[in-house]
Backbone as ProteinMPNN parsed JSONL, in Angstrom:
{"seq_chain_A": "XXXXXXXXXXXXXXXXXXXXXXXXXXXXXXXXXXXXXXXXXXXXXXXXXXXXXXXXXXXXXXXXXXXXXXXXXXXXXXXXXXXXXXXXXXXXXXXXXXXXXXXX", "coords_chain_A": {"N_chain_A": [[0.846, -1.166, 0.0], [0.693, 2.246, -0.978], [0.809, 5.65, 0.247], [-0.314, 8.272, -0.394], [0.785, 11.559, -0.135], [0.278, 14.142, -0.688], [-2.188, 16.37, -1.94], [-2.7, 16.794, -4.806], [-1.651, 14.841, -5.366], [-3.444, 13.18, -5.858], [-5.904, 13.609, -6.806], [-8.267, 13.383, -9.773], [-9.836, 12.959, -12.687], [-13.712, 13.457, -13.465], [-16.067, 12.101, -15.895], [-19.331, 13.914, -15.397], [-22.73, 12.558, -15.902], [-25.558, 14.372, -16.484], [-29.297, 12.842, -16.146], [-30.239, 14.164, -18.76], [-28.707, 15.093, -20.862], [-26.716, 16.586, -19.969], [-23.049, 17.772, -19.876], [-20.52, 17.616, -17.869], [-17.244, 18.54, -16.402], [-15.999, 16.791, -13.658], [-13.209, 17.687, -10.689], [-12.023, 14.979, -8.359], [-10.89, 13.045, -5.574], [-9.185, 10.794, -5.18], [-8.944, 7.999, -3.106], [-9.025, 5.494, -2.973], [-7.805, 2.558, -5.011], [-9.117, -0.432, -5.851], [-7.631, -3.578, -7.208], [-7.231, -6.417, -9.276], [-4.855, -9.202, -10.384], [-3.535, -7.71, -11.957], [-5.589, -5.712, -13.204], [-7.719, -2.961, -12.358], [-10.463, -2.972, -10.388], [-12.267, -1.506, -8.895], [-12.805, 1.666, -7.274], [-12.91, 3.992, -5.072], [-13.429, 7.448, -4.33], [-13.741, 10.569, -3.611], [-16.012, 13.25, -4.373], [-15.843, 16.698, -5.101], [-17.548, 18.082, -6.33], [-20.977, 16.807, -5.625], [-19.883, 18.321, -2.958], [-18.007, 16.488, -0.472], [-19.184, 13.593, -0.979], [-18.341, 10.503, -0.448], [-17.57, 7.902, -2.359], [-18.034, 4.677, -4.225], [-17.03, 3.328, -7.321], [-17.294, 0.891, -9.681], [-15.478, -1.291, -11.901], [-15.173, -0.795, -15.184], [-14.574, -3.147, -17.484], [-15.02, -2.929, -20.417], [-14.896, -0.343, -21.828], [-12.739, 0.543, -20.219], [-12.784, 2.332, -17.949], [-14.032, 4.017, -14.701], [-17.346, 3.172, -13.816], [-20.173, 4.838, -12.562], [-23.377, 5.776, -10.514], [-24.427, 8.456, -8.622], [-26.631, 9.954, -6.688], [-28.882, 11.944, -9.155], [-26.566, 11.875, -11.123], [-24.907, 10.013, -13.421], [-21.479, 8.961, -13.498], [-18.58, 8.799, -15.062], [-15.135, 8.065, -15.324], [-12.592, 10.165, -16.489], [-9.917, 10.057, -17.068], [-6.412, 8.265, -17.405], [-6.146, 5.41, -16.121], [-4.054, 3.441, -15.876], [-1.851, 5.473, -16.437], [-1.713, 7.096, -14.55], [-1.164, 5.42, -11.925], [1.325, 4.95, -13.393], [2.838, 7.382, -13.115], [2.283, 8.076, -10.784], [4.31, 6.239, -9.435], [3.505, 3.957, -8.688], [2.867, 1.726, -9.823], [2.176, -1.77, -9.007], [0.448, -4.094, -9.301], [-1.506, -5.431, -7.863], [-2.493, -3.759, -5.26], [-3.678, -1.057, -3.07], [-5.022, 2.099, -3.087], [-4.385, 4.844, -0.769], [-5.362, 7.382, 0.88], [-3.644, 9.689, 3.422], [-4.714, 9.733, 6.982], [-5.607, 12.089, 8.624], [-3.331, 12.91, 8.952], [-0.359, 14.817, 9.332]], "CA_chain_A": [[0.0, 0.0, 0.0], [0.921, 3.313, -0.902], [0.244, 6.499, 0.445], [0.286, 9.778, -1.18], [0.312, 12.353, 0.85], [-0.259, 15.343, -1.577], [-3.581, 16.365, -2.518], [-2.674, 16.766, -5.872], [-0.818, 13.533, -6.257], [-4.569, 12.236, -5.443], [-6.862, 14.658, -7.769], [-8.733, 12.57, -11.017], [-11.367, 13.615, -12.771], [-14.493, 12.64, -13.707], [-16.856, 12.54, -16.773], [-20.428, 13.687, -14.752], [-23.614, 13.563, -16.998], [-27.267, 13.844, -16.202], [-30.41, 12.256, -17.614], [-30.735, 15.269, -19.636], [-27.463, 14.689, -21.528], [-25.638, 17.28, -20.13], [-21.917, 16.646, -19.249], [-19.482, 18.537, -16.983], [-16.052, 17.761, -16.108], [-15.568, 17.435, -12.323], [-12.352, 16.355, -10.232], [-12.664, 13.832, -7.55], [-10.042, 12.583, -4.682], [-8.882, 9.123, -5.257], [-9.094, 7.392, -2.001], [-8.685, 4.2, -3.022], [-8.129, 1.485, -5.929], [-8.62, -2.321, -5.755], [-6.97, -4.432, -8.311], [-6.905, -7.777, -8.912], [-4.477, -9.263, -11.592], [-3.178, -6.267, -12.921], [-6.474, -4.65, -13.524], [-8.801, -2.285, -11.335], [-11.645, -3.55, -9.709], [-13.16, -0.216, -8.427], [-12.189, 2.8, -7.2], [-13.245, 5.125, -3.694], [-13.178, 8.637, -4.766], [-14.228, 11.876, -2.561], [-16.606, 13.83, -5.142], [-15.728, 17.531, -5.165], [-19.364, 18.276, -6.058], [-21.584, 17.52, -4.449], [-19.045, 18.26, -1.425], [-17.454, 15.615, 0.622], [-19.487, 12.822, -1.161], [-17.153, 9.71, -0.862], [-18.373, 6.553, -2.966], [-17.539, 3.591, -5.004], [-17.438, 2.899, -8.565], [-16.809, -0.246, -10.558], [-14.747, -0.576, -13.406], [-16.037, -1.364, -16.69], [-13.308, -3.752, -18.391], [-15.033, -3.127, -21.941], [-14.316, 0.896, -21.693], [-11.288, 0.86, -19.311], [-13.265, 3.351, -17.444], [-14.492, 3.652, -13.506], [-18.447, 4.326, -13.593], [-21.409, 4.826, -11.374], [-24.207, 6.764, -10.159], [-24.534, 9.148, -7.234], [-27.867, 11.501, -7.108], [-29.445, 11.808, -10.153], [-26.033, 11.5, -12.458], [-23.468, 9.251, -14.017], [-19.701, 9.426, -13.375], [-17.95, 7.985, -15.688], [-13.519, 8.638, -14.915], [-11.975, 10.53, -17.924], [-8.277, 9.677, -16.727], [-5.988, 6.924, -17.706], [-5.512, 4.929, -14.423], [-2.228, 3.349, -16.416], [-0.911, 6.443, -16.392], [-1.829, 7.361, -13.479], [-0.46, 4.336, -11.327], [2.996, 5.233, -13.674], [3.549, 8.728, -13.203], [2.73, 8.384, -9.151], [5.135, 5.233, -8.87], [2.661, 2.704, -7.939], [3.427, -0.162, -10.301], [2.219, -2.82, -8.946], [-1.343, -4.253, -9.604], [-2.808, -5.93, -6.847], [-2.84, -3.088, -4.642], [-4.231, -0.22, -2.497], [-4.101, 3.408, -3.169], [-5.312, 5.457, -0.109], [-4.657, 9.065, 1.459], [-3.7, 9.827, 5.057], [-5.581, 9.62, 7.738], [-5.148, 13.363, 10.094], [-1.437, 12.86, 9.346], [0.161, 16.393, 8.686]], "C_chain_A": [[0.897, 1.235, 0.0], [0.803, 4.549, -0.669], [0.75, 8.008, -0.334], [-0.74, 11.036, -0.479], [-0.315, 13.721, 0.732], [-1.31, 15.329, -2.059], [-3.566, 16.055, -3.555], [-2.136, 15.553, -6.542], [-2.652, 12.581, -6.171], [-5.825, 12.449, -6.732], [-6.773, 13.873, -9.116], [-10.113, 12.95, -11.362], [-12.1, 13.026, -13.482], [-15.657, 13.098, -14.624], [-18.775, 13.119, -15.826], [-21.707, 13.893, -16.105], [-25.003, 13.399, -16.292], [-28.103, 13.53, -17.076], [-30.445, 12.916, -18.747], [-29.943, 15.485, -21.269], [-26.541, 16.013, -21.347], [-24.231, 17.419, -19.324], [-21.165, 18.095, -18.724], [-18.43, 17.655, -16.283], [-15.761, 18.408, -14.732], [-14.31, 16.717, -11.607], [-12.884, 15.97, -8.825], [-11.076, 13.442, -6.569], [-10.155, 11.307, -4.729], [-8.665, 8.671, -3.818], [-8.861, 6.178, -2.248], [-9.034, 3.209, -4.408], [-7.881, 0.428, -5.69], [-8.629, -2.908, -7.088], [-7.307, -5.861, -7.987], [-6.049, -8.497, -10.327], [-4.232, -9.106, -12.632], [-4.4, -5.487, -13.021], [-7.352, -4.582, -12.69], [-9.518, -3.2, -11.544], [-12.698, -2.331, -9.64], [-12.204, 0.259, -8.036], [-13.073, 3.603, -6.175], [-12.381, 6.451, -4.032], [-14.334, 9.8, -3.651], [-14.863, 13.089, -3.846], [-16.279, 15.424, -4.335], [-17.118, 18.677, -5.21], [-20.288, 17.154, -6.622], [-20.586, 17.454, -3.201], [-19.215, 17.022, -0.583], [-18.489, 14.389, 0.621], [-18.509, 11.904, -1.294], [-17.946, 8.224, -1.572], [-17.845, 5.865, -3.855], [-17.715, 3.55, -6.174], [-16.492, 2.117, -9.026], [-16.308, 0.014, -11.784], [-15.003, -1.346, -14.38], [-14.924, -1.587, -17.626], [-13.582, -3.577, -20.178], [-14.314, -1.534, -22.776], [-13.292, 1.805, -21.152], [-11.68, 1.734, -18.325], [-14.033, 2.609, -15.504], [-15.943, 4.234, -14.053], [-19.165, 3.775, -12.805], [-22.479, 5.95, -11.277], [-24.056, 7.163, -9.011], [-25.623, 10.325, -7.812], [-28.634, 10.906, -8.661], [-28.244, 12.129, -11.411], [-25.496, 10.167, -12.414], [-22.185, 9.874, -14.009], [-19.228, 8.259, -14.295], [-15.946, 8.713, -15.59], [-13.149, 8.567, -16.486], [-10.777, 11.135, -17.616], [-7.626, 8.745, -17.102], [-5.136, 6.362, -16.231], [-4.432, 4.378, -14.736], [-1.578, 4.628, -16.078], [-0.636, 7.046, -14.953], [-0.822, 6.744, -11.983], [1.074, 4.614, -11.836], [3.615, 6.327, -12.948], [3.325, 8.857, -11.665], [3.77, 6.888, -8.703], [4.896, 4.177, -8.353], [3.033, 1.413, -8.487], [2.599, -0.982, -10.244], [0.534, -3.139, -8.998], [-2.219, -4.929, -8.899], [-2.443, -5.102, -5.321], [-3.634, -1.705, -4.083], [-3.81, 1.168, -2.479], [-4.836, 4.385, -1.578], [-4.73, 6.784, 0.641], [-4.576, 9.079, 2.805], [-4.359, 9.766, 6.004], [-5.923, 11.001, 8.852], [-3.947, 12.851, 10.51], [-1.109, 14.182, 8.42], [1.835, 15.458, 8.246]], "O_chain_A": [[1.781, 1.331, 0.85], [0.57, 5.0, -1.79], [1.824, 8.516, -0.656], [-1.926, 11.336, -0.338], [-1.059, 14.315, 1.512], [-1.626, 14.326, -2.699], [-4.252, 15.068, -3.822], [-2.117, 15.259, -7.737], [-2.772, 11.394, -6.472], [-6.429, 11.576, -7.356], [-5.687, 13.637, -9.646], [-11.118, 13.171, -10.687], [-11.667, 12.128, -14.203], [-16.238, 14.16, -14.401], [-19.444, 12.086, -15.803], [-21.77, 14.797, -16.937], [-25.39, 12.413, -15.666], [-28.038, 13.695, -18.295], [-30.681, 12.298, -19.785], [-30.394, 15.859, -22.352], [-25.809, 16.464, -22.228], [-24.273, 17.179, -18.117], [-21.28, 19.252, -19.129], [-18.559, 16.54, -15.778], [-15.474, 19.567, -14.434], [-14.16, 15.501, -11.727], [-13.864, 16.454, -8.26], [-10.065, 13.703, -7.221], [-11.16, 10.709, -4.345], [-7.813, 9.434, -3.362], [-8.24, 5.705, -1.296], [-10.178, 3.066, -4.839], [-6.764, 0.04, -5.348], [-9.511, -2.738, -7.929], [-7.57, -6.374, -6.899], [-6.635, -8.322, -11.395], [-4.386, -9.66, -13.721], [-4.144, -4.291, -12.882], [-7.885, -5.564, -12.174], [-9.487, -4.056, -12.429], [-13.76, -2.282, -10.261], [-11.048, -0.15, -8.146], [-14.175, 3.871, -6.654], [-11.157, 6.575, -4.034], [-15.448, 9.593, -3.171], [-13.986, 13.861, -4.236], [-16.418, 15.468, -3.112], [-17.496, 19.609, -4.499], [-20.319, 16.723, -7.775], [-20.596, 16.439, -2.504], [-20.272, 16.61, -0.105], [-18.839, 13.955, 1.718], [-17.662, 12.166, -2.148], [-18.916, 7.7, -1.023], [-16.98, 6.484, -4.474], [-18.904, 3.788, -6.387], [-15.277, 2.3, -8.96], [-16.47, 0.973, -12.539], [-15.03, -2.575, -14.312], [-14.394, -0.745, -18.351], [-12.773, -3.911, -21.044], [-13.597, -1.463, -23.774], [-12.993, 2.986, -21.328], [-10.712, 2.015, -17.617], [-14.357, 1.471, -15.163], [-16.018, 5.341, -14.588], [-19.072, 2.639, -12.339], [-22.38, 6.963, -11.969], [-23.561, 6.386, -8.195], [-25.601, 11.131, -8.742], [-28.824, 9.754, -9.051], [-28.64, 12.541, -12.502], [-25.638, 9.363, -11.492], [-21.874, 10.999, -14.4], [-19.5, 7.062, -14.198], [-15.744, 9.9, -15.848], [-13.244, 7.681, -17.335], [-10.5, 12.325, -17.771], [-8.459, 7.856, -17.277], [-4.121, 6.685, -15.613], [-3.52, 4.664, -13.96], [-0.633, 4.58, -15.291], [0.434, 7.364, -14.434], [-0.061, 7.392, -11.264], [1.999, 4.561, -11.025], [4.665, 6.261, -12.308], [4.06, 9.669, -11.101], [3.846, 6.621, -7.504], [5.664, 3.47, -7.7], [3.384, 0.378, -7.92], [2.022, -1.217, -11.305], [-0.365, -2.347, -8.717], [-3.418, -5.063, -9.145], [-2.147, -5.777, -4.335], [-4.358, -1.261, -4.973], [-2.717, 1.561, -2.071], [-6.066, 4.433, -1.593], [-3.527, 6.933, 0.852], [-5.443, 8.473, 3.434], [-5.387, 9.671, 5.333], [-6.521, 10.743, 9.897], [-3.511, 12.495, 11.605], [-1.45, 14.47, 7.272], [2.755, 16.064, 7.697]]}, "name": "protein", "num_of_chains": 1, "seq": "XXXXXXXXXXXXXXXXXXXXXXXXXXXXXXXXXXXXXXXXXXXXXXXXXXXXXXXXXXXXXXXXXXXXXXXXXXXXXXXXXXXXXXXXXXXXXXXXXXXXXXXX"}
């Protein structure tokens, strides 16, 4: 498990759309990804808006993508979690990403 202690090493953002079809790009606090045999599982993210919503979404192996509902939208993640996992040093694929706990 790795922790990253910087906000910004945490910050991913996310496709939001409503019934209506209209889409807005919001970011989101990664809190946590589970893997299993190289590839995500889901993903615990801290929604930005609506404020200090934290919730789960599954990952959809046909689109590479995390999605879900919360409220009356769809989140769909318009990030590349490869890249992601590279460029913070994570590597390895059957683990846990998660942020501090009220550690300065």
């Amino acid at each position: 498990m790795k922790n990253f202690k910087i906000l910004e090493e945490r910050i991913v953002k996310f496709r939001r759309l409503s019934s209506g079809g209209d889409e807005v790009t919001r970011e989101a606090e990664l809190r946590r990804m589970v893997s299993e045999g190289g590839e995500p599982r889901s993903i615990t993210v801290r929604l930005a808006n609506p404020v200090n919503v934290i919730t789960t979404f599954d990952f959809d192996m046909g689109t590479q993508t995390f999605k879900g509902t919360e409220g009356a939208y769809t989140y769909i993640s318009d990030f590349d979690w490869r890249e992601y996992l590279r460029l913070n040093d994570f590597g390895h694929g059957d683990t846990y990403i998660k942020s501090p706990r009220g550690r300065s």
